[in-house]
N, C-alpha and C positions, 0 to 999 in steps of 0.2 A: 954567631953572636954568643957571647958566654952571660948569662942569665945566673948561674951559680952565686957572685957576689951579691946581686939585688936580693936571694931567695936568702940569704942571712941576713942583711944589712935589716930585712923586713923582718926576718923572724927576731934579732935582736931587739929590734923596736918594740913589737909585739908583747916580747919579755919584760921590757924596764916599761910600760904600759900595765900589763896585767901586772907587772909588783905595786906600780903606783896606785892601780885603782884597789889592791887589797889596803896598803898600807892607812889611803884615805879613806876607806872602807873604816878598818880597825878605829882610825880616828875620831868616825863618826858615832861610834860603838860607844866608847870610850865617853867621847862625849853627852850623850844618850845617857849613859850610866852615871855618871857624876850629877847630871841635871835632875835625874830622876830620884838620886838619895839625897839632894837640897830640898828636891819638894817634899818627901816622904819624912825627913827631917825637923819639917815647920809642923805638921799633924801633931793632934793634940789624942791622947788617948781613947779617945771613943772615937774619934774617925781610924783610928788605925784597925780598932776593932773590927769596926765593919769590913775593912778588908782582911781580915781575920790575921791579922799581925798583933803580937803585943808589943809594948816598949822593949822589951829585953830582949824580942826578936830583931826589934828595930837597928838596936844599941850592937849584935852584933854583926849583921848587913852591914852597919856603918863603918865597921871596925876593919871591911875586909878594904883590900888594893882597890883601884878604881877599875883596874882592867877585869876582874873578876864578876863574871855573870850575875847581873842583879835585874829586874828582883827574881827568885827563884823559880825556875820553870820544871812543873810536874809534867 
């Protein structure tokens, strides 16, 4: 019995599988990040303080792509 076809037909699967769960992975990402510079967006100056952001810090996080890691991780 030749098993050789099944053992790629799987591992192709496998492959367009693991692209998809990155790619909705990244989407989710993605999403996450645009949701989170509308709410960080509505803050009014003294709440941003207490998260120790100023407006001109704000102003430029906003300014970056959506795909670009936000908010900054030390």
């Amino acid at each position: 019995m030749n098993t050789e076809g099944a053992v790629k037909a799987t591992d192709w699967r496998s492959a367009v599988a693991g692209i998809a769960v990155f790619v909705v992975e990244y989407l989710r990402v993605w999403q996450e990040h645009a949701r989170d510079r509308r709410m960080l967006e509505k803050l009014d100056d003294n709440l941003l303080k207490d998260i120790g952001m100023t407006r001109s810090d704000l102003d430029h996080e906003l300014s970056k792509p959506f795909w670009t890691g936000f908010p900054p991780r030390n």
